[in-house]
N, C-alpha and C positions, 0 to 999 in steps of 0.2 A: 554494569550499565545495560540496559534496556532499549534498542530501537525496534520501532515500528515502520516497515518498509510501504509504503504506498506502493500504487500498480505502478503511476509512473515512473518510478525510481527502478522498479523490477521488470519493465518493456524496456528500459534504458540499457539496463545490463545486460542483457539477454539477445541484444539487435545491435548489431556492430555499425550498421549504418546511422544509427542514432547519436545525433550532436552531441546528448549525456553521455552516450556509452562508457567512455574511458573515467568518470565521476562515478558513475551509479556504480559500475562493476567493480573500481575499489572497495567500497562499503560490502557488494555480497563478498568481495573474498576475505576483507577483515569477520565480516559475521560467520563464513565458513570456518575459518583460523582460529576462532573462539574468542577473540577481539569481544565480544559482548555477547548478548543477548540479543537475537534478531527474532522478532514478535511481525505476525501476521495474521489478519482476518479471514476469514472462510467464504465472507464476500469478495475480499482481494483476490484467491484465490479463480474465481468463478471469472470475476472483470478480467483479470490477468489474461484466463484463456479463451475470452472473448475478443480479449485485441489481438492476442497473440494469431490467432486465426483469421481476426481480417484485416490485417496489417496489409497496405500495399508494396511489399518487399518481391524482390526475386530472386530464389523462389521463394514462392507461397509455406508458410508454415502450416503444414495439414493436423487435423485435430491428434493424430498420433504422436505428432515429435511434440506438439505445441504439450502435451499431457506429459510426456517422458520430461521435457525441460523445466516443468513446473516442479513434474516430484521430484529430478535430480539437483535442479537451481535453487530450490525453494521449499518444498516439503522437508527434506531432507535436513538438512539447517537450521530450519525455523520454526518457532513452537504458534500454532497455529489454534488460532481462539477465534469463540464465537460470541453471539452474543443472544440471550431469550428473546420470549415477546415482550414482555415489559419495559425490556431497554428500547426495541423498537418504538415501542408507543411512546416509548419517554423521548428518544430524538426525535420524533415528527410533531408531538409538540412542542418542542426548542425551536424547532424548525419555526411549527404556525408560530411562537410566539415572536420570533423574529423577525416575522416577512419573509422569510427566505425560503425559493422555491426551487422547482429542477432540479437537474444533475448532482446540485450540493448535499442533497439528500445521501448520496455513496460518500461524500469525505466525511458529512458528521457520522455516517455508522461507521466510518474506518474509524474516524477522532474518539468515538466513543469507546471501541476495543483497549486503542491504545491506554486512554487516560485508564480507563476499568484495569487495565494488566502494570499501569504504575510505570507505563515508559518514559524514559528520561527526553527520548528525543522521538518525532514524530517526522519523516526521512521523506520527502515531495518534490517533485520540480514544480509546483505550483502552491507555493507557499501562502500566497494570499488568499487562495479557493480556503487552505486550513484554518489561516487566522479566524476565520468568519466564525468557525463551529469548535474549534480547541477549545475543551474548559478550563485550559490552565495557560500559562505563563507561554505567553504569544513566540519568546523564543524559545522554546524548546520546538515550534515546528522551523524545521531546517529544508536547505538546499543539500545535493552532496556534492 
């Protein structure tokens, strides 16, 4: 089996003060444990140690630990894909052809790795931002 972690799912497990916490970070340690296949974006990546850093926690996660937790939680684990220009240009006009504008832009290039890499399940605490841009079968994006 094949999941695709979203950032939210992987800020979840990684921040204990997080209401997911105890949810998300079962999933990283089934995907550590070799439970499956844990798939991630190269933009997830990037977003991840965007929040991770300006997270209003205390303390602050400084871009040092916030890069050591990515490759130790997450690099490390997880087989990390990208995607070309072509696909680019192909989600933003899914996008225009949608109407759909903003932020949604980062779940369909996550939605788009996933389905490209054949994952069975696509792993979010905001499931309805994915249903909007997933090309496939609305349940396969999950809560954890």
């Amino acid at each position: 089996m094949k999941v695709f972690f979203d950032t939210s799912v992987l800020v979840a497990a990684q921040v204990e003060s997080h209401p997911a916490h105890p949810r998300a970070l079962t999933w990283l340690h089934r995907a550590a444990q070799g439970e499956f296949e844990m798939i991630v974006s190269t933009h997830t990546l990037a977003e991840l140690y965007a929040v991770l850093t300006r997270l209003p926690v205390r303390p602050r996660v400084d871009p040092p630990l916030a890069l050591r937790m990515i490759e130790e939680n997450v690099v490390r684990i997880a087989r990390v894909k990208s995607i070309g220009t072509a696909q680019y240009k192909a989600v933003l006009a899914d996008l225009a052809a949608k109407h759909l504008s903003g932020g949604v832009v980062y779940d369909a290039l996550a939605a788009n790795v996933a389905a490209r890499e054949g994952a069975d399940a696509l792993l979010t605490l905001n499931p309805a931002d994915f249903a909007r841009v997933w090309p496939g079968e609305a349940s396969a994006v999950r809560e954890p």
